[in-house]
C-alpha positions as CSV (number, residue, x, y, z in Angstrom):
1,X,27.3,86.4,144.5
2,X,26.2,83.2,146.3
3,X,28.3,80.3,146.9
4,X,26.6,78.4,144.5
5,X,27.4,81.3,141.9
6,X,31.3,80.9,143.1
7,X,31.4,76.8,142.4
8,X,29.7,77.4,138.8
9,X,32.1,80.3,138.4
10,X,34.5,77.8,139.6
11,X,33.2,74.9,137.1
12,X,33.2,76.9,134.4
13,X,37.4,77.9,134.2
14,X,38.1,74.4,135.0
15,X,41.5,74.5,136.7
16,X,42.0,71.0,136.3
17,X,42.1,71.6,132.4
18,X,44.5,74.3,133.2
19,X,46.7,71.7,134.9
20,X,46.4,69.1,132.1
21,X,48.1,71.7,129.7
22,X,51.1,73.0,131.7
23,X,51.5,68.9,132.2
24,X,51.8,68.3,128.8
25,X,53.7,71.2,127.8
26,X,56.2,69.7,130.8
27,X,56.2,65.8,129.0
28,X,56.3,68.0,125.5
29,X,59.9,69.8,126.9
30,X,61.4,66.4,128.2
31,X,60.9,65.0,125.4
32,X,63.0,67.6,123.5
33,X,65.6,68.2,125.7
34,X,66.3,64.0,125.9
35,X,65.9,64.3,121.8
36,X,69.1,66.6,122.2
37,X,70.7,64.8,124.5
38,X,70.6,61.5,122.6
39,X,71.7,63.2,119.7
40,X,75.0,65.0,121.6
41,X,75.8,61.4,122.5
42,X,75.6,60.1,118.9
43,X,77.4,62.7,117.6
44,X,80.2,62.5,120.3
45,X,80.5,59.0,120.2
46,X,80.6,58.4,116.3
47,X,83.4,61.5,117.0
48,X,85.1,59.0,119.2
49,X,85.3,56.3,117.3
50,X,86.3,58.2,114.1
51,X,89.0,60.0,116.0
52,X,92.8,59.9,115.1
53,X,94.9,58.4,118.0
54,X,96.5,62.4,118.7
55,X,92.8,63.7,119.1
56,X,91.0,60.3,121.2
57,X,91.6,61.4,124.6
58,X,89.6,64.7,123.9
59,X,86.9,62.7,122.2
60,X,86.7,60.8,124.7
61,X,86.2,63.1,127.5
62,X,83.7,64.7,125.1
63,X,81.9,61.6,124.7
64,X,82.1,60.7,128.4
65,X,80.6,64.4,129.6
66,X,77.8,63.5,126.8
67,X,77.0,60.5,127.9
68,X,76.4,61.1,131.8
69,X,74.5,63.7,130.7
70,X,72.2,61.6,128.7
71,X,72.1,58.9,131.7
72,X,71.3,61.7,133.8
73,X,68.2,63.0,131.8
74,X,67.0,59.5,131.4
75,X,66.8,58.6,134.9
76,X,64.8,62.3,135.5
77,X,62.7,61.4,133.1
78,X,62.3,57.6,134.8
79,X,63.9,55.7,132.9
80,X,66.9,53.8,134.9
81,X,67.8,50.7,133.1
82,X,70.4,52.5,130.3
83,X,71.5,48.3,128.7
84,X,69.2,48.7,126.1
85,X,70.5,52.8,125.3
86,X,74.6,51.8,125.5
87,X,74.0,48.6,122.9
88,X,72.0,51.0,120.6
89,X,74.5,53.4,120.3
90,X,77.2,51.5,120.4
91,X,79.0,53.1,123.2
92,X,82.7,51.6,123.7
93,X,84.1,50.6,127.4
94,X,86.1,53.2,127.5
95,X,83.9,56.0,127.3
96,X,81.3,54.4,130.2
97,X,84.1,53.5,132.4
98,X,84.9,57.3,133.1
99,X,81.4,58.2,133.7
100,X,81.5,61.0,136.5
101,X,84.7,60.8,137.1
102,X,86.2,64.5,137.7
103,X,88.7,66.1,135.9
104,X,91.0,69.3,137.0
């Protein structure tokens, strides 16, 4: 085999349509998983907010562990401005003021 057999051989698989699948089937997964995550953030906020005053403070630290996880998966995904996400959904004061904070 010749080298100019190898670069047709070569041509012919086309590894850079190789690439351009595993790349979208990347974009196609963070899509989903920020899909998931934006709904765990509706569903634990509209929990919040619907909560009885004996069963807020777990709500809340549902909402707030739902929430930084969302942010989180935004910014890997590049988005870093979140004003636009928090007035969408409504999210109250509360439950972005304790945003990473730790609990033991």
């Amino acid at each position: 085999m010749s080298l100019r057999d190898s670069l047709d051989l070569i041509k012919a698989v086309n590894p850079e349509g190789g690439y351009a699948v595993l790349e979208n089937e990347i974009m196609g997964e963070r899509a989903a998983s920020l899909g998931a995550a934006e709904q765990r953030v509706a569903k634990s906020v509209a929990a919040y907010n619907a909560a009885a005053s004996g069963e807020r403070a777990k709500e809340l630290a549902t909402a707030q562990s739902a929430v930084w996880a969302y942010f989180v998966q935004r910014e890997l995904c590049g988005f870093k401005r979140h004003q636009d996400v928090i007035a969408a959904f409504a999210i109250p004061r509360e439950v972005l003021n304790g945003l990473g904070a730790v609990r033991r």
